[in-house]
C-alpha positions in Angstrom: 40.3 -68.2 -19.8 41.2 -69.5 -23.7 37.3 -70.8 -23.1 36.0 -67.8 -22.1 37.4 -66.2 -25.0 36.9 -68.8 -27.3 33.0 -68.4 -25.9 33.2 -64.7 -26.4 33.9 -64.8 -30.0 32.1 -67.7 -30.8 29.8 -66.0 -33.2 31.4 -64.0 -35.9 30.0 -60.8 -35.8 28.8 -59.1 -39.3 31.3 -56.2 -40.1 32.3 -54.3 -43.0 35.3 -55.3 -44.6 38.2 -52.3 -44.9 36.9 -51.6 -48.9 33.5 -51.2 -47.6 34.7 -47.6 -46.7 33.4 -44.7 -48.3 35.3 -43.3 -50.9 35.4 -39.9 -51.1 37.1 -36.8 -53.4 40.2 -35.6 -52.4 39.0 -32.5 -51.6 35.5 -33.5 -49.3 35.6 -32.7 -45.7 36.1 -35.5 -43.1 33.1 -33.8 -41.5 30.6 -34.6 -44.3 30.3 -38.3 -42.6 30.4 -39.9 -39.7 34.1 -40.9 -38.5 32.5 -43.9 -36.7 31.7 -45.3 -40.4 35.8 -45.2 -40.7 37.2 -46.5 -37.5 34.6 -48.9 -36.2 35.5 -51.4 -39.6 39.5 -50.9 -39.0 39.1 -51.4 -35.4 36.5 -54.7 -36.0 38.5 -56.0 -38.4 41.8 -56.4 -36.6 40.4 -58.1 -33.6 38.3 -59.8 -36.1 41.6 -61.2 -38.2 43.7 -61.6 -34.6 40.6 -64.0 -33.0 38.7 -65.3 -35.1 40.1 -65.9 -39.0 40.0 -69.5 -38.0 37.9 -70.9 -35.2 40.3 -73.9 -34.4 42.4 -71.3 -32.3 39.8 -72.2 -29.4 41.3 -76.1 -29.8 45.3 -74.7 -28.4 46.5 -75.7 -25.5 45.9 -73.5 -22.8 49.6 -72.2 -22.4 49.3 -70.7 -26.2 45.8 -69.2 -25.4 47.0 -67.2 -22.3 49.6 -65.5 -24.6 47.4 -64.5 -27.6 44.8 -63.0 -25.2 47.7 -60.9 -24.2 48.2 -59.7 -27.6 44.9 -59.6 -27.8 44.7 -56.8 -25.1 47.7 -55.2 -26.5 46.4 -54.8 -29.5 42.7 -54.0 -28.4 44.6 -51.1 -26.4 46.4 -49.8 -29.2 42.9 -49.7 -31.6 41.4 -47.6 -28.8 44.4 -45.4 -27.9 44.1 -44.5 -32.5 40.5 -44.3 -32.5 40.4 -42.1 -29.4 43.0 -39.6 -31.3 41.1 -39.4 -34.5 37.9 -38.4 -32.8 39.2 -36.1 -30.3 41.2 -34.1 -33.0 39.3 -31.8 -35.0 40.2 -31.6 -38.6 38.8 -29.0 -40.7 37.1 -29.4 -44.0 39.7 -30.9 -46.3 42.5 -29.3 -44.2 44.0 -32.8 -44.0 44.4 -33.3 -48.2 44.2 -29.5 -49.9 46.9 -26.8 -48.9 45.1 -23.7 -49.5 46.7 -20.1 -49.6 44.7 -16.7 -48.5 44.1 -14.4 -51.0 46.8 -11.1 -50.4 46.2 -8.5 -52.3 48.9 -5.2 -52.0 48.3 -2.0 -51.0 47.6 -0.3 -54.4 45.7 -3.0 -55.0 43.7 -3.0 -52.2 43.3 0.9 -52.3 42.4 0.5 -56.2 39.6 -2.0 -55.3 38.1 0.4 -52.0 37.8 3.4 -54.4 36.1 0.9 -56.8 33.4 -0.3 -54.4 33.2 3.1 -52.6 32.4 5.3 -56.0 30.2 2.7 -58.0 27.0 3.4 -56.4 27.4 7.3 -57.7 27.5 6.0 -61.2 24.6 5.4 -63.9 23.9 4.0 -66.7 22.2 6.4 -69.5 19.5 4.6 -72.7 19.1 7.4 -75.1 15.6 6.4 -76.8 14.2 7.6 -80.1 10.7 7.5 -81.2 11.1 5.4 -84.6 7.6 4.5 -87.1 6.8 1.3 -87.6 6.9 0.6 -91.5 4.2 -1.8 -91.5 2.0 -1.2 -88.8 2.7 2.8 -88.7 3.0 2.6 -84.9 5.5 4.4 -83.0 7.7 2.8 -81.1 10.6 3.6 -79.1 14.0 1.9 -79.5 17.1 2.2 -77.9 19.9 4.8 -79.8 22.7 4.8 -77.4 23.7 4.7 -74.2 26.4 6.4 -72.1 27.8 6.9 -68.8 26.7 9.6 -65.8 27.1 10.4 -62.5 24.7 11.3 -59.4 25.2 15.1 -59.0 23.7 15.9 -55.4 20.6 14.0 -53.2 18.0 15.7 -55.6 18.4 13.5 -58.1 20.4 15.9 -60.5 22.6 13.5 -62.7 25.3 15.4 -65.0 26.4 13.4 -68.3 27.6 15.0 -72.2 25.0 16.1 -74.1 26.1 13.8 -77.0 25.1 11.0 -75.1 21.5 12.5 -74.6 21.0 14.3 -78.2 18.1 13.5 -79.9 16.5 11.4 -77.5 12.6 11.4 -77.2 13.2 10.0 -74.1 15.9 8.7 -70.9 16.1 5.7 -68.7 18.5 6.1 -66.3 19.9 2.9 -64.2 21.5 3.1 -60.7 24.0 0.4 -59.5 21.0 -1.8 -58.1 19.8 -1.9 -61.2 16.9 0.3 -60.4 15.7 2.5 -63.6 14.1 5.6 -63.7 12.2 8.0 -66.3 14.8 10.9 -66.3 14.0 14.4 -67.7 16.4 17.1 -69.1 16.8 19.9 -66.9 19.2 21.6 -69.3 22.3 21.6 -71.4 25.2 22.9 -72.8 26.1 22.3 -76.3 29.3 24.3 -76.4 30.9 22.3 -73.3 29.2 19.3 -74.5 27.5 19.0 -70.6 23.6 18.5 -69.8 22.2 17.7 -66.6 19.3 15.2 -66.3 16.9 14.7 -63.3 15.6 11.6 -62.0 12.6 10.5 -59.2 14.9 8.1 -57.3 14.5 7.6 -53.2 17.5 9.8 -51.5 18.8 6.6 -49.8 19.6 5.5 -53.2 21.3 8.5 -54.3 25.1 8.7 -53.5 26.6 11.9 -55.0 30.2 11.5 -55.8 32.5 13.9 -54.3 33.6 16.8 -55.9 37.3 17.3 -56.7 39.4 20.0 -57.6 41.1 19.8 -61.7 43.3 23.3 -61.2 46.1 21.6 -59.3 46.2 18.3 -61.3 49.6 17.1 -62.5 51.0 15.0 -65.5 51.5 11.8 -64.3 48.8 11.3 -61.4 47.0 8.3 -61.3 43.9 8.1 -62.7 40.2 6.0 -62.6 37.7 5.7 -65.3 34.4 4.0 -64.4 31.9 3.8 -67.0 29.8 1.5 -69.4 31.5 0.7 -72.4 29.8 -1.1 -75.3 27.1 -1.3 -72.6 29.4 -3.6 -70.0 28.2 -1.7 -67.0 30.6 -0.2 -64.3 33.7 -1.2 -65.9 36.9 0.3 -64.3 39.8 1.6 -65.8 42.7 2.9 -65.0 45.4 5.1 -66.3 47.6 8.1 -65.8 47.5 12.0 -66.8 48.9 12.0 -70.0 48.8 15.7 -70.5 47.2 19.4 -69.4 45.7 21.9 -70.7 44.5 20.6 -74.4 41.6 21.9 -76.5 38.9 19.8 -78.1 35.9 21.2 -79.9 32.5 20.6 -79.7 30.5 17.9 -81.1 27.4 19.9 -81.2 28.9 23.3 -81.9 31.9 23.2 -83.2 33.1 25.2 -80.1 36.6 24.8 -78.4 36.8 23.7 -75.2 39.8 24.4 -73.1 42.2 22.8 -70.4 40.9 19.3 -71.2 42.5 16.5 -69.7 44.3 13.8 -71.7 44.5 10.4 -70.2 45.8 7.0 -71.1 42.8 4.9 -69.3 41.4 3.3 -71.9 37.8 5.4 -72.5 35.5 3.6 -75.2 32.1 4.2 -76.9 30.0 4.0 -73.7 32.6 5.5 -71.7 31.3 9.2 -72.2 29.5 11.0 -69.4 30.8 8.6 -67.0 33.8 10.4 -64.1 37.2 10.6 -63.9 39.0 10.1 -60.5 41.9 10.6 -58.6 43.3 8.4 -56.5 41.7 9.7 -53.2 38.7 9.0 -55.4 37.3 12.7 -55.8 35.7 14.0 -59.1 38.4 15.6 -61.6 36.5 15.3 -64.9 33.7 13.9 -66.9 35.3 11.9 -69.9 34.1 12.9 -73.3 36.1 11.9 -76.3 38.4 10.1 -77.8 41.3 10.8 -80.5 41.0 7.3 -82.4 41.0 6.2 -86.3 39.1 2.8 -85.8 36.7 4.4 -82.7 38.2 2.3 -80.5 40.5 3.1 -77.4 44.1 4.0 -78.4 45.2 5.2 -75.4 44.4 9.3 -75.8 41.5 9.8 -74.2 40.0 13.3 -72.9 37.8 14.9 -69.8 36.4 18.2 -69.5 37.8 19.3 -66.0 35.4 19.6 -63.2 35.9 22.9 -62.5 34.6 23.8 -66.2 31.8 21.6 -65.3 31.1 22.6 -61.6 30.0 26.1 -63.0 28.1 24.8 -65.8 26.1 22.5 -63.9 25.2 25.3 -61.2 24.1 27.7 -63.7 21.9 24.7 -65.5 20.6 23.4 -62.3 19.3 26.5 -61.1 18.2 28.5 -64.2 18.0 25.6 -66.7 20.7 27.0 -69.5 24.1 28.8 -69.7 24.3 32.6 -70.5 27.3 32.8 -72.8 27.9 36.1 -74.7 28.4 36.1 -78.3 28.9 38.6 -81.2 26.0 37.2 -83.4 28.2 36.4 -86.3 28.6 33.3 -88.9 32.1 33.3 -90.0 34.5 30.9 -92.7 36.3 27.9 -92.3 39.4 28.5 -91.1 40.9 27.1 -94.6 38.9 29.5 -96.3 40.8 32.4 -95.0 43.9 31.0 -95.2 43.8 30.7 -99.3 43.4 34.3 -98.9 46.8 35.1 -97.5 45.3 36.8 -94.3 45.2 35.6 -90.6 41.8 36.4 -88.7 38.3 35.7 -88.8 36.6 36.4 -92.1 32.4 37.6 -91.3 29.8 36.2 -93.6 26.8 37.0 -92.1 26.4 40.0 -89.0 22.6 40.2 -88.9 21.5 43.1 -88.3 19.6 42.5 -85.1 22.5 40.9 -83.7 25.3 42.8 -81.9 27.8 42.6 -84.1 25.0 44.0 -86.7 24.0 46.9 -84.6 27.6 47.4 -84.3 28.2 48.2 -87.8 30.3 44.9 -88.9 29.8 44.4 -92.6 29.3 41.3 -93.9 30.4 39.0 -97.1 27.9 39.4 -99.9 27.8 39.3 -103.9 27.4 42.4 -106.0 25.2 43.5 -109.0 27.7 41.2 -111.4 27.7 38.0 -108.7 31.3 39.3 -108.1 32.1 37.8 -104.4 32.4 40.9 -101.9 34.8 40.0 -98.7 33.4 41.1 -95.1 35.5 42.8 -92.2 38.2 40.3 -91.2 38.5 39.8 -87.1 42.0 40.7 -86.5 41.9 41.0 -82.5 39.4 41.6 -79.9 40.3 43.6 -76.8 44.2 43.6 -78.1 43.8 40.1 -78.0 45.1 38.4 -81.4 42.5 36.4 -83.1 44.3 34.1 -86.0 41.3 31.7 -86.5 37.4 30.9 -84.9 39.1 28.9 -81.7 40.7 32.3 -80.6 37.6 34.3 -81.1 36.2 31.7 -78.9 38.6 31.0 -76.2 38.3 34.7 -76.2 34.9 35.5 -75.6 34.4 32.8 -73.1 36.2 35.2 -70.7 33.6 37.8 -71.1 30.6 38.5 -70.1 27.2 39.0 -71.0 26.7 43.4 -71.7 30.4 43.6 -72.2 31.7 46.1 -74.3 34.6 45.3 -76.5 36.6 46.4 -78.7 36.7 44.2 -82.3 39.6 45.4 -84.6 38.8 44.9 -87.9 40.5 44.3 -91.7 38.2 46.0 -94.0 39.2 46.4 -97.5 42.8 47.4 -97.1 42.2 49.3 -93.5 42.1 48.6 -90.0 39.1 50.0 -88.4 38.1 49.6 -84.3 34.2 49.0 -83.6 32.8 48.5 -80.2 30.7 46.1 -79.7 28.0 44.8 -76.4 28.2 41.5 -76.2 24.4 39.8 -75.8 23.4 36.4 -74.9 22.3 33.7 -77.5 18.6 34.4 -78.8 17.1 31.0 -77.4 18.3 32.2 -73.9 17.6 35.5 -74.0 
């Protein structure tokens, strides 16, 4: 038997030595090779070491034979037995070296990343272009202005942003979420709400109109979601709380107070404007529009026109393409102005005639004969209603309607005197 083994291994076979293994990164699966290329070398070399690391084994007597081929077995056995293990067991990709742990994310977390994904695809990116002369070549060109924020209104392709973001553009791009961009046209605006409503040729299927909240019931305190494209970083979340009810901004355009704006801490930057504001169930409650900041950055007092301010604005501008707001057809003083006079009102510098207040009888500021200043009527109240500077006159008359009749208290001279007056529409929308 120590013959037949001593004839068996009689020629050395050619095997890899144990560094001959591949080395591999920590982290690379066990799969990427073959675990033959492993074994077979570990295996081959301790027979190789137990029979044949010096061939004068085969020259023993044959009592010391039989017991190394016993060992020989046992060991054999006991390679196969290993090898066996390692194949049948499956290890996963670099399960065996790395100890990884699953992302968990927590609930508010979770829900803040679902209203993320959910209410992206309903907002837009606005280019505001101007038509700019070449100085050289004279040509005209068209070059980017600014940019803002916007939302898909309904499947028509309605999209409602502030009309600062769209003033004096020659013309829109507007960029969906797949970063599709259309030609957009202006279907109307409102310069006193600082809203305008833009239309777009887009496929319905990639149109997702965002859903329409309620701001009435809002409270301080409520978590809020900005999502918008500041400095031009497009869909950019952020988030915040109500900070307060119920302010009053004015106008970019007109100078015109706007009322019950929303104050929020989520940080709102130059970009940010015409993009939504949502509540945690992710539901439209306001269109951001400004904020109160020295260096134009966000200092944590932003402000959104509610959305049910906005809901009737954009209905009116979708379907007849402007917003008929009465007015008294009069240019009065600053505030200040009247104030260095000692009396609280509204002081009238120009009632043209063919206005209402005009046709009404309201006198206005003029110079006499000498260029000695002569003051108009001074608005004291309107309806009972005390007026103490232009915001209340406003806030005022956006309660009324167009062919109203009111009733305008006047300070004329040193008299009170009560005119009536129709309230009309703006001339441009008449």
């Amino acid at each position: 038997m120590a013959a037949l083994a001593s004839t068996f291994f009689a020629t050395t076979p050619k095997v890899s030595r144990l560094n001959s293994v591949p080395k591999l990164p920590l982290g690379r699966s066990l799969s990427h090779f073959n675990r033959a290329t492993l074994i077979t070398p570990i295996v081959v070399s301790a027979l190789r070491d137990k029979f044949i690391r010096n061939n004068s084994a085969s020259e023993l007597d044959s009592s010391n034979g039989l017991k190394k081929l016993v060992d020989s077995l046992f060991v054999l056995c006991t390679s196969v037995a290993l090898s066996a293990t390692l194949f049948v067991a499956d290890v996963d990709s670099a399960s065996a070296f790395v100890v990884t742990t699953p992302r968990k994310l927590q609930s508010d977390e979770l829900a803040t990343v679902r209203l993320f994904q959910e209410n992206t695809p309903s907002v837009v990116y606005i280019t505001n272009l101007a038509a700019r002369q070449d100085a050289f070549t004279l040509d005209v060109l068209e070059v980017p202005q600014g940019s803002g924020s916007g939302f898909v209104w309904d499947t028509q392709g309605h999209v409602v942003t502030n009309y600062h973001v769209i003033r004096g553009a020659s013309d829109l791009k507007v960029t969906l979420a797949d970063q599709s961009t259309y030609d957009a046209k202006v279907v109307g605006f409102d310069q006193d709400k600082d809203v305008a409503v833009l239309r777009i040729e887009a496929p319905k299927g990639k149109l997702r109109p965002i859903p329409i909240g309620v701001s009435a019931d809002l409270l301080v305190g409520q978590k809020v979601y900005a999502i918008g494209n500041p400095f031009g970083l497009d869909h950019t979340l952020t988030t915040g709380v109500i900070s307060g009810l119920r302010r009053e901004i004015s106008s970019a355009a007109t100078g015109r107070p706007i009322q019950d704006v929303i104050q929020t801490d989520a940080a709102i930057n130059p970009g940010n404007s015409g993009g939504p504001l949502i509540d945690s169930a992710g539901n439209l409650i306001g269109i951001n529009t400004a904020i109160y900041s020295p260096s134009g950055a966000s200092s944590g007092v932003g402000f959104s026109i509610p959305v049910d301010t906005v809901s009737g604005i954009v209905d009116q501008l979708v379907k007849f393409g402007k917003v008929t707001r009465p007015i008294l057809g009069i240019k009065f003083a600053p505030d200040q102005s009247v104030e260095q006079l000692g009396v609280s009102g509204v002081l009238v510098l120009d009632a043209p005639p063919n206005g209402p207040a005009g046709k009404a009888g309201l006198q206005s500021t003029k110079r006499d004969a000498y260029g000695r200043l002569i003051l108009g009527d001074i608005i004291t109240s309107v309806n009972g209603k005390k007026v103490s500077n232009g915001s209340d006159l406003y806030r005022i008359l956006d309660q009324c309607k167009v062919g109203d009749k009111v009733e305008v208290e006047v300070l004329r001279g040193d008299k009170l005197e009560k005119i009536p007056v129709v309230l009309e529409p703006k001339p441009d929308e008449s």
